[in-house]
C-alpha positions in Angstrom: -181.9 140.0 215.9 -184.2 137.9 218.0 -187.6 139.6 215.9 -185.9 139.4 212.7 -185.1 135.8 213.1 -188.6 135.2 214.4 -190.2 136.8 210.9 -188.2 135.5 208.4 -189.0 131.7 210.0 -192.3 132.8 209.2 -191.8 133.9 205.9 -190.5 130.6 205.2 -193.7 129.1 206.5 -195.7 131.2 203.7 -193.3 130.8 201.3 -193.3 127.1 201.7 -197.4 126.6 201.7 -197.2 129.2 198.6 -194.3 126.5 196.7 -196.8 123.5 197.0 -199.8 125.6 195.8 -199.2 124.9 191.6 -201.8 127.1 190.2 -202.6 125.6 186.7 -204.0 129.1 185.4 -200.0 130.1 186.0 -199.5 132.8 182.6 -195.7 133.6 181.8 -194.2 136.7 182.7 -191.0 137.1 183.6 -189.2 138.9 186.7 -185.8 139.0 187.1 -184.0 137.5 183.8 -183.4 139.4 180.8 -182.1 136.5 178.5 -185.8 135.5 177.5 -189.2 136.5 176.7 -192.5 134.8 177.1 -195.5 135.5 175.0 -198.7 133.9 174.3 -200.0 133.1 170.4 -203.4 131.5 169.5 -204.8 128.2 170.4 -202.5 127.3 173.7 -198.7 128.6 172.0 -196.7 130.5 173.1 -193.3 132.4 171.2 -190.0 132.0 173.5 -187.4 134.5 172.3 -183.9 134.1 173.5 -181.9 137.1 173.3 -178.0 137.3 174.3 -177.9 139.5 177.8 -177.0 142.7 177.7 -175.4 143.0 181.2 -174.2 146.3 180.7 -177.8 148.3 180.5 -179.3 145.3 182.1 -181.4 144.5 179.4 -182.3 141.9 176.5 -179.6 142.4 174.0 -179.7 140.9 170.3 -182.1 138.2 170.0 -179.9 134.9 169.7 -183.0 132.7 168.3 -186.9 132.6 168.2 -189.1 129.8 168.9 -192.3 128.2 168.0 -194.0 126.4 170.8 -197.5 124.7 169.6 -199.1 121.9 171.6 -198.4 118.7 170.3 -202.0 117.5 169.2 -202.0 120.8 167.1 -199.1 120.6 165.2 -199.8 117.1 164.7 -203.1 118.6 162.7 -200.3 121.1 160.8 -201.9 123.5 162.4 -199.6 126.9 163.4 -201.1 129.6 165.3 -202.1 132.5 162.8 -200.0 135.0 165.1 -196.4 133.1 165.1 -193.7 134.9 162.9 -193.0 134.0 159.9 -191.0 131.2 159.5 -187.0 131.6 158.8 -183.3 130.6 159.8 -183.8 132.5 163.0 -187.4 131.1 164.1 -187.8 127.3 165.2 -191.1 125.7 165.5 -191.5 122.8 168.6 -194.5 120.5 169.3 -194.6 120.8 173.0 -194.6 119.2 175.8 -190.8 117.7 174.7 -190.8 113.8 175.5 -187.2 113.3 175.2 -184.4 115.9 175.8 -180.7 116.0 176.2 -179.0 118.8 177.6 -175.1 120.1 178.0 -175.4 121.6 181.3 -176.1 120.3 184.7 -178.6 123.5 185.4 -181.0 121.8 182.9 -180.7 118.4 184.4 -181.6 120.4 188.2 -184.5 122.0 186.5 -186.1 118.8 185.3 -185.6 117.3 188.6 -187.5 119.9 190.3 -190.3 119.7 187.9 -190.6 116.3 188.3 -189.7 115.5 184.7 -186.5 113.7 184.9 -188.1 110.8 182.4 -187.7 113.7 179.6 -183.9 113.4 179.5 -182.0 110.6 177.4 -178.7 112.3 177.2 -176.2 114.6 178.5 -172.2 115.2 177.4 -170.6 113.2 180.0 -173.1 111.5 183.1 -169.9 111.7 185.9 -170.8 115.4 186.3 -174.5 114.3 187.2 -175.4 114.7 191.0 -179.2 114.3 190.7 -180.0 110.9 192.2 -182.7 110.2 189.3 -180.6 111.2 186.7 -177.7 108.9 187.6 -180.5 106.0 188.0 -181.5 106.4 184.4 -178.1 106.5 183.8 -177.7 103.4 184.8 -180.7 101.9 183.6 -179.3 102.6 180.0 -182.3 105.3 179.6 -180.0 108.1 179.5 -176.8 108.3 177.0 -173.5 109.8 177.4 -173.5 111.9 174.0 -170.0 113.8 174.7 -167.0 113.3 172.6 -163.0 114.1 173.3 -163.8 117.9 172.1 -168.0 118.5 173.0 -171.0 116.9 171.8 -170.9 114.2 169.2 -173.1 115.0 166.7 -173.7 111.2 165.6 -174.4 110.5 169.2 -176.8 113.4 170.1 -178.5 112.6 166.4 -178.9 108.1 167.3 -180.7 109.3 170.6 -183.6 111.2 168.6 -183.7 113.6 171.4 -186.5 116.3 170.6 -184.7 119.1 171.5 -181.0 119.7 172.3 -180.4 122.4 175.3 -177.5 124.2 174.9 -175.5 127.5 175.6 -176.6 129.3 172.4 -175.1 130.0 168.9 -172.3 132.2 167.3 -168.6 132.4 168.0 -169.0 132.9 171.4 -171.3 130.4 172.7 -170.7 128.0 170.1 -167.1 128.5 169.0 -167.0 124.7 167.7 -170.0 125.2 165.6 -171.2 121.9 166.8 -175.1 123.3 167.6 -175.4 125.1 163.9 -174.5 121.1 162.4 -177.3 119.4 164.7 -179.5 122.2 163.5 -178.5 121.2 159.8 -178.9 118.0 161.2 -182.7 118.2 162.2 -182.4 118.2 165.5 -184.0 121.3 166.9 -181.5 122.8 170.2 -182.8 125.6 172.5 -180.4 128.1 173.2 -180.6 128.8 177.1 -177.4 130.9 177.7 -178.6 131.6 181.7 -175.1 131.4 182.8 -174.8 135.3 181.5 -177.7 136.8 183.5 -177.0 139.7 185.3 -178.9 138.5 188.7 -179.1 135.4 190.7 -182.9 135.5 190.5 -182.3 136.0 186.6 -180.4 132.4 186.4 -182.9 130.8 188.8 -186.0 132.2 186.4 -184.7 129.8 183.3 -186.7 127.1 185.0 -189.8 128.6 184.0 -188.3 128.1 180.2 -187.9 124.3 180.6 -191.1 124.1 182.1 -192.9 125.8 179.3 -190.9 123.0 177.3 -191.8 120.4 179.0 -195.5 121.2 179.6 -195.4 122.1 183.1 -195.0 125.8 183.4 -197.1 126.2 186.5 -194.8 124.3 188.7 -192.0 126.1 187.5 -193.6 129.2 188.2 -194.5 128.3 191.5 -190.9 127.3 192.4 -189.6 130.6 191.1 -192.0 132.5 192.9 -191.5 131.1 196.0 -187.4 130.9 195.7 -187.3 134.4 194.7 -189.1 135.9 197.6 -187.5 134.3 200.3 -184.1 135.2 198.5 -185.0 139.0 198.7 -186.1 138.9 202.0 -182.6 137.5 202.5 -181.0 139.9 200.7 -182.7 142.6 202.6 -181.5 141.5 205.9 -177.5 140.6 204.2 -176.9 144.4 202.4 -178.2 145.7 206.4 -176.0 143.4 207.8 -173.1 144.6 205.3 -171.9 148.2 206.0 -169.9 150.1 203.1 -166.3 150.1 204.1 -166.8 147.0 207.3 -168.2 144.9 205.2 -165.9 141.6 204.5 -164.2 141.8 201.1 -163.8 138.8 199.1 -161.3 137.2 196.7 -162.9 134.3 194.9 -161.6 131.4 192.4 -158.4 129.6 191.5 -155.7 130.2 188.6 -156.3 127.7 185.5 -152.5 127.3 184.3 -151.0 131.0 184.4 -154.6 132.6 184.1 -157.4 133.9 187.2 -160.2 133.7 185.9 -162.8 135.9 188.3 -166.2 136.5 187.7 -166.8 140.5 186.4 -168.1 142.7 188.7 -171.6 142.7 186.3 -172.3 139.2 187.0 -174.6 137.3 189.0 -172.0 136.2 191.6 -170.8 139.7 192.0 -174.7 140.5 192.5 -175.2 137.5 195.1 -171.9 139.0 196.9 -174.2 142.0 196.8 -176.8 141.1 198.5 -174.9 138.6 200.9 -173.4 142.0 202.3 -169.7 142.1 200.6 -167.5 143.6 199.1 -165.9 141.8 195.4 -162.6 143.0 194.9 -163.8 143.5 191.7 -166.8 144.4 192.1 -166.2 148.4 189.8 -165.4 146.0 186.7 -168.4 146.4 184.2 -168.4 143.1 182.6 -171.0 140.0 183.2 -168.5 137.1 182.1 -165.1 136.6 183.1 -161.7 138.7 183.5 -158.6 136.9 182.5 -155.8 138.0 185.0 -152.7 136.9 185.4 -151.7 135.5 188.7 -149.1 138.6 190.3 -152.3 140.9 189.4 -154.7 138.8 191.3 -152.0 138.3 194.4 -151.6 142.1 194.8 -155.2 142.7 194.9 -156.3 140.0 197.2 -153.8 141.5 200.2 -156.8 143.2 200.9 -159.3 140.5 201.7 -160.9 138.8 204.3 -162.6 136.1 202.8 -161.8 133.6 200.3 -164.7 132.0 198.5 -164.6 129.0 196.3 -161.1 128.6 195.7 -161.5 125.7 193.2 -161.2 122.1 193.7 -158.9 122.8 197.5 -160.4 120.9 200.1 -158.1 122.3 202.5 -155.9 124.9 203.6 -152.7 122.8 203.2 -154.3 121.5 199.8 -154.4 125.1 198.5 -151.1 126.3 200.3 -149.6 123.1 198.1 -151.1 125.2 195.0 -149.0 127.8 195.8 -146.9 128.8 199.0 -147.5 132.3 198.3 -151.6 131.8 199.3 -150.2 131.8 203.3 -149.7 134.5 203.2 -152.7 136.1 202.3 -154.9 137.2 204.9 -157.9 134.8 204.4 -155.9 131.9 204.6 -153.5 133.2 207.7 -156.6 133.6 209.2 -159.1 130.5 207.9 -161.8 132.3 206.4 -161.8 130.3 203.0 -165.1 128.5 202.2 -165.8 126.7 199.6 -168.7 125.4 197.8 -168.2 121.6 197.8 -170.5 120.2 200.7 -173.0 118.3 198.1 -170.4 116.5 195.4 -171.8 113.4 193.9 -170.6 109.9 194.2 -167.0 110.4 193.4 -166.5 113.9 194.0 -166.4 114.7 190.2 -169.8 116.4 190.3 -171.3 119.2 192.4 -174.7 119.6 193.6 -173.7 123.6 193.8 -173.9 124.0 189.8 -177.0 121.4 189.7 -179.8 122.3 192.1 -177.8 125.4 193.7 -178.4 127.3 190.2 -182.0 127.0 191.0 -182.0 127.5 194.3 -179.8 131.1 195.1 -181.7 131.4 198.6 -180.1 128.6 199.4 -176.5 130.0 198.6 -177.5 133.1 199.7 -178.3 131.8 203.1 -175.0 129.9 203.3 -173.2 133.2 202.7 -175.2 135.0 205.7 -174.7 132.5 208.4 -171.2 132.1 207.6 -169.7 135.5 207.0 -172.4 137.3 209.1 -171.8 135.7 212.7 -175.0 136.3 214.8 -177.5 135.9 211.4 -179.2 132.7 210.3 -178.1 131.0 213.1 -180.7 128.0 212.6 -179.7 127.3 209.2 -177.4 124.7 208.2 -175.3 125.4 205.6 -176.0 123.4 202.4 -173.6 123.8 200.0 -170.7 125.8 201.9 -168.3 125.2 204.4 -165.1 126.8 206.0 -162.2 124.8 204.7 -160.2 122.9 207.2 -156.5 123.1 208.2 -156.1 119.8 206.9 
């Protein structure tokens, strides 16, 4: 254990001289994410096609939208590259780098922090789920506007902030059931579609920074931060699915009952991978689907009899918070025996927002590492957890 410790500290050394090495001849590829693809046109552009996963065959599925991306200066000349597709319903065209952006999810917001391009962002749906220190100074310094509404978005908001893009789940019935993104696109406001929350992977979720940095003109850096998260989290998944044998490995029960429905992640998704990797066992991890199941509650209770850890039960902060849930969860072997963690260790002023869903979308070597140290005693000792921790009694 002691030589295994010894050379993953040192892959972090690399890793970390690698992450402040931005090389500015960076060209996109992409690794682990199959929701988008990258490829150059003439004169500096690039075409960004966003396709709906297909978690199933692991694989870009049906392409949700197609776009455009020409330098500013260029476009500003009318100039399109002479190898963009043709233009349609389906194909947007963006002058890039984007000056002003708002964005519906907090993954974004984490993404432009990294990159150093916080000044890009002037509004998001509701600024109490914001964690990022920068963001909630813009906040407050009027630069960023609150653009939600009782039921989403409001359009007249999103449209009085002249953003120059929107960022958003995606299109269609399913990640637009309101239709609110199809009116701001009737609208003239152009919205990205950046449905990362289906990716198959971890590393596939982490990768859509490199999408927002081709957006906002720094796609080096966003490389770089990719690159170097993603090898240090598969030399950490190396050392967690040695560390987790097939039948002794813990198996885990995660989430809390909305009303009378479970929702748990399916057993294609990226948190069933990152259990994966970590070295456990989902209790549901034979289900084939990447979003959620919707179980009812007796269904969920006779299944988790049979595990040994509880992970991110919600909004419980303690065993006697989640036992006042429901006095049934006492008797379920995690909680009889305090191995329930949960993922609330960075929440924002407040507690209404979570660091977790901010930065720790970006960073799944981070979470992965939490998971080793605390359901693999004897592994990662050094490291301090920074998003987890084992919920107290009280």
């Amino acid at each position: 254990m002691r030589r295994l410790t010894g050379a993953f500290c040192a892959l972090v050394a690399v890793v970390s001289v690698f992450a402040a090495a931005v090389h500015a001849d960076a060209r996109p590829r992409v690794d682990a994410a199959i929701g988008f693809t990258i490829a150059p046109l003439e004169d500096g552009a690039h075409r960004l096609t966003v396709h709906m996963p297909d978690g199933r065959n692991n694989a870009p599925g049906p392409v949700l939208h197609t776009y455009v991306l020409v330098p500013r200066a260029q476009l500003d000349a009318d100039r399109l590259p002479a190898d963009a597709p043709p233009s349609g319903p389906d194909v947007t065209v963006l002058a890039v780098p984007l000056a002003r952006v708002i964005t519906t999810s907090t993954t974004e917001v984490g993404a432009l922090d990294a990159l150093g391009a916080i000044d890009r962002l002037v509004g998001v749906d509701d600024p109490r789920y914001l964690t990022s220190a920068a963001a909630r100074a813009r906040v407050e310094a009027g630069l960023v506007q609150a653009v939600g509404g009782a039921s989403g978005l409001d359009p007249e908001r999103v449209v009085a902030a002249a953003p120059d893009a929107v960022f958003a789940a995606g299109f269609g019935p399913r990640l637009d059931p309101r239709g609110t993104f199809d009116r701001l696109r009737g609208a003239g406001v152009p919205v990205v579609a950046m449905p990362s929350f289906l990716e198959t992977h971890p590393l596939g979720r982490a990768e859509w920074i490199k999408v927002v940095g081709l957006l906002v003109g720094d796609y080096a850096k966003a490389d770089a931060f990719y690159r170097a998260v993603a090898e240090r989290y598969r030399a950490l998944a190396t050392m967690g699915r040695a560390a987790g044998g097939a039948t002794t490995a813990p198996r885990v029960l995660t989430g809390l009952p909305q009303g009378d429905t479970w929702f748990v992640p399916g057993g294609r998704s990226f948190f069933a991978q990152l259990l994966r990797d970590a070295g456990l066992r989902y209790l549901w991890a034979d289900d084939d689907r990447v979003g959620s199941l919707p179980l009812d509650l007796e269904t969920v209770l006779q299944r988790a009899a049979d595990a040994d850890v509880w992970i991110q039960p919600g909004l419980a902060r303690s065993l006697a918070d989640l036992t006042a849930r429901d006095p049934r969860y006492a008797a379920l072997p995690p909680v009889a025996k305090r191995q329930v963690y949960n993922n609330d260790l960075r929440l924002g002023p407040g507690g209404s927002s979570n660091d977790y869903w901010e930065r720790g979308t970006l960073r799944p070597d981070e979470v992965l590492a939490d998971l080793l140290r605390l359901m693999h005693p004897g592994l990662l000792n050094g490291h301090q957890p920074v998003y987890h921790r084992r919920l107290p009694a009280e």
